[in-house]
C-alpha positions as CSV (number, residue, x, y, z in Angstrom):
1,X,0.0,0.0,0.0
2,X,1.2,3.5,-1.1
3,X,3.0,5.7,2.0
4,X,3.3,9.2,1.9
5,X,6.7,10.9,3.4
6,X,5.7,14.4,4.8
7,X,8.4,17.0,6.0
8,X,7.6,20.7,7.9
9,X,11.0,22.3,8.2
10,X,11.8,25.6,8.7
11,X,15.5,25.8,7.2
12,X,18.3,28.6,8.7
13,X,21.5,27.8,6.8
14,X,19.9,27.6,2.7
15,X,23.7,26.5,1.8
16,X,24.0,23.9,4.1
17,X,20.1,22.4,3.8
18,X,20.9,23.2,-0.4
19,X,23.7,20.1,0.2
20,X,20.8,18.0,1.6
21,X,18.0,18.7,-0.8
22,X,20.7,17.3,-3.6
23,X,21.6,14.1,-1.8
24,X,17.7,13.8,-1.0
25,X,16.2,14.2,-4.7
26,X,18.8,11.6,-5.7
27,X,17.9,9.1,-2.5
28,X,14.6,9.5,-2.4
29,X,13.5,8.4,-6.1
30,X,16.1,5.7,-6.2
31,X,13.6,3.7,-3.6
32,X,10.3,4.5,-5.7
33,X,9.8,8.1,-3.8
34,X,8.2,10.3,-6.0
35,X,8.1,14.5,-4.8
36,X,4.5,15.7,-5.1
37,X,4.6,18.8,-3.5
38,X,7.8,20.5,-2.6
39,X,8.0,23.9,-1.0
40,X,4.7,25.3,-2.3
41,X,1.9,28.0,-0.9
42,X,0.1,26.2,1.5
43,X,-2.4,27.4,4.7
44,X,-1.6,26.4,8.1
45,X,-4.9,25.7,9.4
46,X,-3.9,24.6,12.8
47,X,-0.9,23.7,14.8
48,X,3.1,25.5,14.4
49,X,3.4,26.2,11.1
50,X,7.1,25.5,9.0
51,X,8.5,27.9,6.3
52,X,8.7,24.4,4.0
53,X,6.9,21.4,3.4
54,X,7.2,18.3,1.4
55,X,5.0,15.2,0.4
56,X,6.7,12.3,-1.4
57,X,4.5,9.2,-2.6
58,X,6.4,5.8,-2.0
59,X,5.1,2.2,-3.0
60,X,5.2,1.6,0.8
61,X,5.4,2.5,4.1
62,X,9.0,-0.2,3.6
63,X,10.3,1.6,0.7
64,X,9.9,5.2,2.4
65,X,12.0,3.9,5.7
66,X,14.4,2.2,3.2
67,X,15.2,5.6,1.7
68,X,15.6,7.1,5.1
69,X,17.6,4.2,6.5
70,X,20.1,4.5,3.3
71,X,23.4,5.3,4.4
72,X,23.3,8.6,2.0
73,X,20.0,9.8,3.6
74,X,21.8,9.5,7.1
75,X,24.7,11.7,5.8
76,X,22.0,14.2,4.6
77,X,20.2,14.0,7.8
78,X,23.2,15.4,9.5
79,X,22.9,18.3,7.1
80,X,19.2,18.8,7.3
81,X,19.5,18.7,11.5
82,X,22.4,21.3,11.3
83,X,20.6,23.3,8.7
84,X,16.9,23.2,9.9
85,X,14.4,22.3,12.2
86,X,12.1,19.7,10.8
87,X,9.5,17.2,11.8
88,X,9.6,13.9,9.7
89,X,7.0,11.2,9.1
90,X,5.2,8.3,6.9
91,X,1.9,7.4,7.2
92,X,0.4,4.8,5.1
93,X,-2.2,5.6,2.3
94,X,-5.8,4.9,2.4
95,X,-7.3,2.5,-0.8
């Protein structure tokens, strides 16, 4: 069942969070991740709001924790935790 990967960040180094987006948008469609929204308007209707937010579609719950667990995710991670604050999840899609 599809999964969808959803990130709130608010980024406050662009050079340094610019070094993970690359690694990311290479990692992320090698394990069937596919960027459906990326940084776009959006309305905060409740809760803390984030400058940026992303949704990627993976094949699965699996496939989306197989991309994070890749050992060139984890070396982005660093730069995404000392570039940004960020929430991170997957939740499986509804059929």
């Amino acid at each position: 069942m599809a999964a969808y990967w959803i990130a709130h960040v608010d980024v406050h180094d662009e050079e340094k969070y610019g070094e993970y987006v690359k690694i990311a948008s290479v990692v992320i469609p090698e394990h069937g991740g596919e960027f459906i929204a990326r940084g776009g308007k959006f309305v905060q209707f409740e809760g803390t709001p984030r400058a940026r937010n992303v949704v990627a579609r993976f094949p699965s719950v699996e496939a989306a924790e197989a991309a994070y667990n890749d050992p060139r995710y984890q070396e982005a991670v660093v730069l995404a935790k000392a570039a940004s604050t960020r929430e991170l999840m997957v939740i499986e899609a509804t059929d």
